[in-house]
SERO-4910 file (N, C-alpha, C, O; in steps of 0.05 Angstrom, whole numbers):
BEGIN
 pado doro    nc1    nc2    nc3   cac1   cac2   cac3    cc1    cc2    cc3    oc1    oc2    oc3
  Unk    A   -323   -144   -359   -320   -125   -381   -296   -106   -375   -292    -93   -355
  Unk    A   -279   -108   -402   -258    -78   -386   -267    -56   -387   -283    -51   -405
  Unk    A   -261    -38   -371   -249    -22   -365   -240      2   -388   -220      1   -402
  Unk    A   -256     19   -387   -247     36   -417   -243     64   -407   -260     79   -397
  Unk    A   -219     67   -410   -207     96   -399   -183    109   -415   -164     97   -425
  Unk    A   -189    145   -414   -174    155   -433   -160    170   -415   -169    177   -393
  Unk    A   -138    176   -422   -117    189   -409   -105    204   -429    -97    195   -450
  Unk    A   -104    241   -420    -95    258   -437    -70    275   -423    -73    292   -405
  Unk    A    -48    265   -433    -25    283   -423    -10    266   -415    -12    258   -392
  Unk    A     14    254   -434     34    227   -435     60    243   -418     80    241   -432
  Unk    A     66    256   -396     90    257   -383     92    237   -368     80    216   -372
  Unk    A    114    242   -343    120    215   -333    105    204   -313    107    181   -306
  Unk    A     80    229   -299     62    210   -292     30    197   -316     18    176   -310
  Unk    A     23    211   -337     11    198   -350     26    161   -364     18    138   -368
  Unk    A     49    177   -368     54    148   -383     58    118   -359     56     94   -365
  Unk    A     62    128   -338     60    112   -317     39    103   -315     38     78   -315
  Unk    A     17    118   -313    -12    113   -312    -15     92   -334    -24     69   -331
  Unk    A     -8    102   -358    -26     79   -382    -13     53   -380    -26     33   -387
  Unk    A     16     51   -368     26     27   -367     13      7   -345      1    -13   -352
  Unk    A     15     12   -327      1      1   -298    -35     -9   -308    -44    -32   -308
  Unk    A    -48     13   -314    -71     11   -330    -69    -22   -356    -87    -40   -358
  Unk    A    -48    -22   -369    -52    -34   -387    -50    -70   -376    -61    -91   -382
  Unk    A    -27    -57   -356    -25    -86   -344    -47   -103   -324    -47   -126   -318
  Unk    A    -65    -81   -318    -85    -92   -304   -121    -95   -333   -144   -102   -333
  Unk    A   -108    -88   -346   -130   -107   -372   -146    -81   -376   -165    -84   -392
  Unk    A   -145    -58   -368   -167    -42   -384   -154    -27   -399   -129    -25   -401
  Unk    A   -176    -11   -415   -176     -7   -451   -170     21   -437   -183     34   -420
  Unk    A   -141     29   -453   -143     54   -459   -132     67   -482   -116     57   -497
  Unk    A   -143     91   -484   -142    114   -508   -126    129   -498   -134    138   -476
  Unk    A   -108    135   -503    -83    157   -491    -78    168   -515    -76    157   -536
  Unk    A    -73    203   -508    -73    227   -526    -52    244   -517    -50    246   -493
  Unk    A    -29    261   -538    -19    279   -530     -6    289   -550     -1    274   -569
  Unk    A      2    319   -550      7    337   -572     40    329   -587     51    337   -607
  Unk    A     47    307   -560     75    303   -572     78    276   -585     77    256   -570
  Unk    A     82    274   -609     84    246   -627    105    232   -615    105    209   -623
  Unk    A    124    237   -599    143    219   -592    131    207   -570    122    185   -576
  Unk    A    128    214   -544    106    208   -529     81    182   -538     78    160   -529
  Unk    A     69    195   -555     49    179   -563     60    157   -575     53    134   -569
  Unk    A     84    164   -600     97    130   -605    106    111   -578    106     87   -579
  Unk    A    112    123   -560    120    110   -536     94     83   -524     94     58   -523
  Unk    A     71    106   -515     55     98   -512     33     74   -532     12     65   -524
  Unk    A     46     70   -557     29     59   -566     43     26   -561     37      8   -577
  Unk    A     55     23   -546     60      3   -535     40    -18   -517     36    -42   -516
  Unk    A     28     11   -500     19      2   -484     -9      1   -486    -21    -19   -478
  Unk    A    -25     23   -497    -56     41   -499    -66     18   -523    -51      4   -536
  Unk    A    -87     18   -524    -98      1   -540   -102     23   -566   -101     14   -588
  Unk    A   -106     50   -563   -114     72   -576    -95     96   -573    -96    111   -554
  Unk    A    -78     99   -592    -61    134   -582    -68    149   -612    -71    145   -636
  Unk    A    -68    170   -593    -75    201   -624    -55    218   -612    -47    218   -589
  Unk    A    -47    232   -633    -27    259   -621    -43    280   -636    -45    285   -660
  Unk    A    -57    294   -609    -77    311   -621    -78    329   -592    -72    318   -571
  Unk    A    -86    360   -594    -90    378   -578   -128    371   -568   -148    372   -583
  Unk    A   -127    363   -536   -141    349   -525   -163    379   -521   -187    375   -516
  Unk    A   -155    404   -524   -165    430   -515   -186    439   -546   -199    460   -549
  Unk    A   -183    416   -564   -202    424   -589   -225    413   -586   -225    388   -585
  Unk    A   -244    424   -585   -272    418   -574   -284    397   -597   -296    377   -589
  Unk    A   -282    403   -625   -287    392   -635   -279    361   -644   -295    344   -652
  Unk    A   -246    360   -639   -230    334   -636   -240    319   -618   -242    295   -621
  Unk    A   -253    337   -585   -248    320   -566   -280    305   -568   -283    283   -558
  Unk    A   -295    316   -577   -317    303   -580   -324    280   -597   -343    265   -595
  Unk    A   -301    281   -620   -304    251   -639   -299    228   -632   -302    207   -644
  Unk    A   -287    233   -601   -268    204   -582   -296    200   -560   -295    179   -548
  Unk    A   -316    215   -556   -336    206   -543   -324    195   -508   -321    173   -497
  Unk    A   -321    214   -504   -314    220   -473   -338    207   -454   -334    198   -431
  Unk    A   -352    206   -461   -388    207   -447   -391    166   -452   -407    148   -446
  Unk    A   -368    167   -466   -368    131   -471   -358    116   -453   -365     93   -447
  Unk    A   -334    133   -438   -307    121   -421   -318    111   -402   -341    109   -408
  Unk    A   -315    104   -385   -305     90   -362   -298    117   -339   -310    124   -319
  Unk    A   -280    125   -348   -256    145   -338   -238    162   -355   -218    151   -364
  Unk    A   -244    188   -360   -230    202   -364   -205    217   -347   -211    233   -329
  Unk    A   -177    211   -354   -150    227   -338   -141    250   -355   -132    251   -378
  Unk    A   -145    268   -337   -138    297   -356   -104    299   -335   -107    311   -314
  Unk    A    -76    288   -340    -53    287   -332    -39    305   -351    -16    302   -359
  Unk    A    -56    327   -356    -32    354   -372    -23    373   -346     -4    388   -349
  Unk    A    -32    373   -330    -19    392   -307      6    397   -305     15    420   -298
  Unk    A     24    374   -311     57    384   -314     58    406   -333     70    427   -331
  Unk    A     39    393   -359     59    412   -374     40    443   -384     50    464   -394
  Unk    A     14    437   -377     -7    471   -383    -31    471   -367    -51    459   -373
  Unk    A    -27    492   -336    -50    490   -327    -73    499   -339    -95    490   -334
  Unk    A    -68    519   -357    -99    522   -375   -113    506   -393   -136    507   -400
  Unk    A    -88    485   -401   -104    466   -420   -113    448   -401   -130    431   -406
  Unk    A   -104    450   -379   -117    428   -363   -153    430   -356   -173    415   -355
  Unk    A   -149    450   -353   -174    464   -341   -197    459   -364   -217    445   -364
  Unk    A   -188    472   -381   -204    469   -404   -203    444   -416   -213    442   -438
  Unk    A   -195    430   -408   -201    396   -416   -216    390   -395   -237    379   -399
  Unk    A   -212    394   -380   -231    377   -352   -251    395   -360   -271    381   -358
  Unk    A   -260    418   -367   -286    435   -371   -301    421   -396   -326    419   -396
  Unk    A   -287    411   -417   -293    403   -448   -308    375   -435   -332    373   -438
  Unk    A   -293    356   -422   -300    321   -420   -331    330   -400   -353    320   -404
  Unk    A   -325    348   -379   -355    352   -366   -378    354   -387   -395    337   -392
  Unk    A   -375    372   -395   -396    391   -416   -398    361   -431   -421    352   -425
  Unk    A   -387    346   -444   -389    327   -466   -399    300   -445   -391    278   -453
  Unk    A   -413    298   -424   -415    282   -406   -401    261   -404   -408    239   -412
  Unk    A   -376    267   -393   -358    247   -385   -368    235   -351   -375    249   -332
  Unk    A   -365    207   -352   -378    206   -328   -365    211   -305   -375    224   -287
  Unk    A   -333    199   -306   -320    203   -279   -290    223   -291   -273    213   -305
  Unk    A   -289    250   -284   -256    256   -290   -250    257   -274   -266    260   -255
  Unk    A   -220    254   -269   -201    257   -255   -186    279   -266   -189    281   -290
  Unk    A   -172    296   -256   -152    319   -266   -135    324   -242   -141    325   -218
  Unk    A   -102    327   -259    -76    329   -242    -75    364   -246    -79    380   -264
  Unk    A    -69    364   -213    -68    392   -206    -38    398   -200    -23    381   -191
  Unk    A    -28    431   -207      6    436   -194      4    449   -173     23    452   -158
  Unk    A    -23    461   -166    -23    477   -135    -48    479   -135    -63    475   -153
  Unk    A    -52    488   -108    -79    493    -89    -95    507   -110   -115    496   -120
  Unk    A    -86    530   -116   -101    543   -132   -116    527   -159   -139    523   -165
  Unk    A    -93    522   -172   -108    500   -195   -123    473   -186   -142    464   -199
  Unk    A   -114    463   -167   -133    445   -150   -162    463   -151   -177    451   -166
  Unk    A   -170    479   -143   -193    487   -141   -214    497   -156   -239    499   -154
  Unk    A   -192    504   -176   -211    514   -203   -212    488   -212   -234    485   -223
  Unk    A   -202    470   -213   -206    446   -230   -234    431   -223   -251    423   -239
  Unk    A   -234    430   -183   -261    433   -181   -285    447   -193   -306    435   -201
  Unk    A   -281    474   -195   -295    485   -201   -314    479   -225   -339    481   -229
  Unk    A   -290    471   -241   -302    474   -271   -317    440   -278   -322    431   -300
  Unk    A   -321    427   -255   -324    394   -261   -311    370   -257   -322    348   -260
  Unk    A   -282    374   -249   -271    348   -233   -280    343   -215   -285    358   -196
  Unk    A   -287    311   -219   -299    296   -201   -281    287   -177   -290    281   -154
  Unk    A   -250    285   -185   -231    282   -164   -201    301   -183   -197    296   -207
  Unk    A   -190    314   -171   -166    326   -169   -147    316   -155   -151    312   -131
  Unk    A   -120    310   -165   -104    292   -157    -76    311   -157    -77    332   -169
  Unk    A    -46    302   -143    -21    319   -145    -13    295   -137    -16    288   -114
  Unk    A      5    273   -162     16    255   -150     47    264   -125     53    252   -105
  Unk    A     57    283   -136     77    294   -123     69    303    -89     84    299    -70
  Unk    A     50    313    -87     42    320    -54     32    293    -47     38    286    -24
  Unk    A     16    272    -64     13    254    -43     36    233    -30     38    220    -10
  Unk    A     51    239    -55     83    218    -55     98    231    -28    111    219    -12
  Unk    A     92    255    -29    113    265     -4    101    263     20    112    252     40
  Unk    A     79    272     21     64    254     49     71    227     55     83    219     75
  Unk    A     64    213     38     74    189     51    109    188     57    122    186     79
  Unk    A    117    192     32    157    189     38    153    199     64    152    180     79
  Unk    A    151    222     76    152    239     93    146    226    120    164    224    137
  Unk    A    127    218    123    124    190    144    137    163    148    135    148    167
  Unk    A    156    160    122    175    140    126    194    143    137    207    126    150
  Unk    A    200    173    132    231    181    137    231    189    166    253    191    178
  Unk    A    206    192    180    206    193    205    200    173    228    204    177    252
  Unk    A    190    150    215    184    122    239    202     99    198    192    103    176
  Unk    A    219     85    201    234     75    197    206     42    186    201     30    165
  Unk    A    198     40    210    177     16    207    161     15    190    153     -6    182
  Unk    A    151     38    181    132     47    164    141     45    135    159     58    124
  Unk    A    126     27    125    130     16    103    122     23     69    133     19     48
  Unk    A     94     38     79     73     47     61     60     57     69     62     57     93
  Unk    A     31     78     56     13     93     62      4    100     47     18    109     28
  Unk    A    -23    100     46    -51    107     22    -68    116     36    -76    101     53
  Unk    A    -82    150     33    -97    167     39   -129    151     36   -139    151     13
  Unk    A   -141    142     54   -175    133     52   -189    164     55   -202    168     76
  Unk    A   -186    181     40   -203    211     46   -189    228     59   -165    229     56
  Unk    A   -204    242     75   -194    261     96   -185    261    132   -174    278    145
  Unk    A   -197    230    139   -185    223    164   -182    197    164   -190    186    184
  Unk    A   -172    181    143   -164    152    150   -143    148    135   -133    164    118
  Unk    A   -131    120    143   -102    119    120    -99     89    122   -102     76    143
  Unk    A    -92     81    100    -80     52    111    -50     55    106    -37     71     93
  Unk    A    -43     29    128    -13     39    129     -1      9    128    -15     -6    141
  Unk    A     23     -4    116     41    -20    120     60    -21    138     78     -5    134
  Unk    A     62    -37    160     87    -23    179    103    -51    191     93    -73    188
  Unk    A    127    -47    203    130    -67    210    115    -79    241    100    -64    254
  Unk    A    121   -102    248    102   -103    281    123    -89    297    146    -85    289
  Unk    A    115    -82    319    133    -68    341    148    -96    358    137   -118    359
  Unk    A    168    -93    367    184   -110    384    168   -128    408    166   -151    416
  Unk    A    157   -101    414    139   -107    442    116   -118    435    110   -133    454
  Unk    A     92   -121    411     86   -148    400     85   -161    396     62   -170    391
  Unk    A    111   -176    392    116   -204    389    108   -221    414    109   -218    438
  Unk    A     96   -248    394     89   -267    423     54   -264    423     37   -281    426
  Unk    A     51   -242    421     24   -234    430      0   -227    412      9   -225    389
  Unk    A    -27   -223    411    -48   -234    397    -62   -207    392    -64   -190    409
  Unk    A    -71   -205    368    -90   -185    364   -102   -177    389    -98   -158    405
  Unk    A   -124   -200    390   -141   -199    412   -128   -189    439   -142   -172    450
  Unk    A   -105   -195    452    -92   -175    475    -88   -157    471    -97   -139    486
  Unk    A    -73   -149    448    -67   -114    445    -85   -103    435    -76    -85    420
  Unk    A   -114   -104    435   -135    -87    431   -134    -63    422   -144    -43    431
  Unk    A   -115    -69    396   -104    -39    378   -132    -21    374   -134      2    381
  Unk    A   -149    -34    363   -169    -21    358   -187     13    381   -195     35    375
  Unk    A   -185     -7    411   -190     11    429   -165     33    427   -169     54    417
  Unk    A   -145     28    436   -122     41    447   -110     53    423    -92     69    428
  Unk    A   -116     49    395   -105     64    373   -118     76    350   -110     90    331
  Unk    A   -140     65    358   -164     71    335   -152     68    306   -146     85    290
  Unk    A   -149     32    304   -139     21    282   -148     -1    283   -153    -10    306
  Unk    A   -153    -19    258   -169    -42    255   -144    -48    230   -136    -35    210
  Unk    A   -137    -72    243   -110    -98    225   -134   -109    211   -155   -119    221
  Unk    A   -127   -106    179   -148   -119    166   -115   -144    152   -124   -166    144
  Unk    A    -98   -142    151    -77   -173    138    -53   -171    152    -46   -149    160
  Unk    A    -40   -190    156    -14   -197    160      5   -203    137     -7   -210    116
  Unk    A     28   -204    136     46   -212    124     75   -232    134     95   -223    124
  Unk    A     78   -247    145     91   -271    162    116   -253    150    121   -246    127
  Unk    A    131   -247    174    161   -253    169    182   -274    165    206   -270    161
  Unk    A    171   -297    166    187   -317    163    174   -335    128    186   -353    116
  Unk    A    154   -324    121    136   -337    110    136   -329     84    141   -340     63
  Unk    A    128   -303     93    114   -293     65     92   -284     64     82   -264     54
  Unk    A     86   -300     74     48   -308     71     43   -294     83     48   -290    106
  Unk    A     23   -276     59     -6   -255     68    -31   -270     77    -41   -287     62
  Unk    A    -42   -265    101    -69   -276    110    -87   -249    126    -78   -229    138
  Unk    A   -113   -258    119   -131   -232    132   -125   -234    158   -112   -254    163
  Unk    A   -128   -223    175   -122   -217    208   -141   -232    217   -163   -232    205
  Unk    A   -140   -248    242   -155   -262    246   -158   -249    282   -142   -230    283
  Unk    A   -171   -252    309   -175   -240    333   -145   -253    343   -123   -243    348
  Unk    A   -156   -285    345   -129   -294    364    -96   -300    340    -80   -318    341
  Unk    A    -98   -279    325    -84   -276    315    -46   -276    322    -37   -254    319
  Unk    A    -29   -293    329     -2   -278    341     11   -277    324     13   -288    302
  Unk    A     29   -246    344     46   -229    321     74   -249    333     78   -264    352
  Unk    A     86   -241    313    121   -254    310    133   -228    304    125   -218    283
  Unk    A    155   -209    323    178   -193    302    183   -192    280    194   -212    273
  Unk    A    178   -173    261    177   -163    234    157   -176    217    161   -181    193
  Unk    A    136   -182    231    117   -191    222    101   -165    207     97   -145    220
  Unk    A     94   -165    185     79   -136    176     53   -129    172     39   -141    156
  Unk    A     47   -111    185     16   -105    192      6    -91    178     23    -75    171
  Unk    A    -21    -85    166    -32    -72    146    -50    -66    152    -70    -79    147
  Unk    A    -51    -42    166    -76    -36    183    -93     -7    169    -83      7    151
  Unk    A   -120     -2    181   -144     23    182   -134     38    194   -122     28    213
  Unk    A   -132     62    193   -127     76    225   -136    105    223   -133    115    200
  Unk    A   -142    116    235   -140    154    235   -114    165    237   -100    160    257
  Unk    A   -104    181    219    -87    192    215    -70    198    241    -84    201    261
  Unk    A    -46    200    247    -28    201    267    -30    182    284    -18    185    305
  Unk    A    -50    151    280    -41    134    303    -25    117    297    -15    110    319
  Unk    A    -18    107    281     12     90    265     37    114    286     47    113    308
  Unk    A     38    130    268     57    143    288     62    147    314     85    146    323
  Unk    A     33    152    332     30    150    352     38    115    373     44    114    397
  Unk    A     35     98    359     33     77    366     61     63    367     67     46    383
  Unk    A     83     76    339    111     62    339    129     84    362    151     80    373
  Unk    A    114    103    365    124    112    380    124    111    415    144    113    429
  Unk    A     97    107    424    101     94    441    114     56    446    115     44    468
  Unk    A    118     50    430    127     21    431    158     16    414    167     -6    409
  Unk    A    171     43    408    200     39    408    220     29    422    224     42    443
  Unk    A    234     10    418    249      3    433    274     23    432    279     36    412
  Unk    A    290     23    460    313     40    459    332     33    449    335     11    458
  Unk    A    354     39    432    388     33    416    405     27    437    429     22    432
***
């Protein structure tokens, strides 16, 4: 069954959102006060209105309490309408919102008032960039909560040749290789124990935060 999710607030990360969304097959309703915007989006949304998402009575004829997922992505452009949308879709039993926050502070009231998750694509984008720009190998990174991460990286030099099962990353890094990516290949395969790595072979591992770093760094080779 798809997937039925509304997304209110078409800037450049909402409209990102409905596109990616659309391409993976679920139904969405996308809303925003700007008709150009919304003609944009009706490319993609199965459903667009250009309507003020902060009218209680509007927002209740779209039946929020129906979705899947409600995205309240007005944070760029009005932290109060934001607020008061993520307060409106609660009250109207929305099951899951999400709401984009511009700072700590609005992060928290957004809690307050009923987001189920609060999001800042901009702080999470720079955490990760930010870890790229300092170990080179590091390829990618996605936050699992508050102390895990998965990470894309390349293999270290001093791995090559050698087998999961010897470098017992797990003990010594508190990280678990859940796929590989063959440098010569292509080919993605789940990690297997007697697994061997080859140079630029790419690893996609579990880990607690700072051991990717910790780990290319002890296993840098010197220039």
């Amino acid at each position: 069954m798809r997937k039925q999710i509304m997304v209110i607030g078409l800037g450049q990360f909402g409209m990102g959102l409905i596109k990616t969304l659309a391409k993976k097959n679920a139904e969405v309703i996308a809303l925003d006060v700007d008709q150009k915007k919304v003609q944009m989006a009706s490319a993609y949304a199965a459903q667009v209105l250009c309507c003020d998402a902060t009218d209680e009575d509007m927002l209740r004829q779209l039946n929020p309490a129906s979705r899947d997922v409600c995205i309240c992505a007005t944070g760029d452009q009005s932290k109060e309408a934001a607020i008061i949308c993520t307060a409106l879709l609660k009250q109207m039993g929305a099951r899951r919102v999400i709401a984009r926050a511009n700072d700590e502070l609005h992060a928290r009231i957004l809690s307050l008032v009923g987001a189920d998750e609060v999001i800042n694509p901009e702080w999470a984008f720079g955490e990760r960039f930010a870890n790229r720009v300092i170990n080179e190998a590091i390829l990618e990174e996605m936050s699992l909560g508050s102390d895990l991460v998965v990470t894309e990286f390349k293999t270290p030099g001093a791995f090559a040749n050698k087998s999961l099962l010897d470098l017992n990353l797990r003990r010594r890094y508190e990280m678990t290789v859940v796929a590989i990516r063959a440098a010569q290949s292509g080919q993605v395969k789940l990690a297997q124990p007697e697994e061997v790595l080859h140079r630029d072979d790419i690893l996609v591992v579990v880990s607690t935060i700072g051991s990717v770093s910790r780990l290319l760094d002890e296993t840098k080779e010197p220039r």
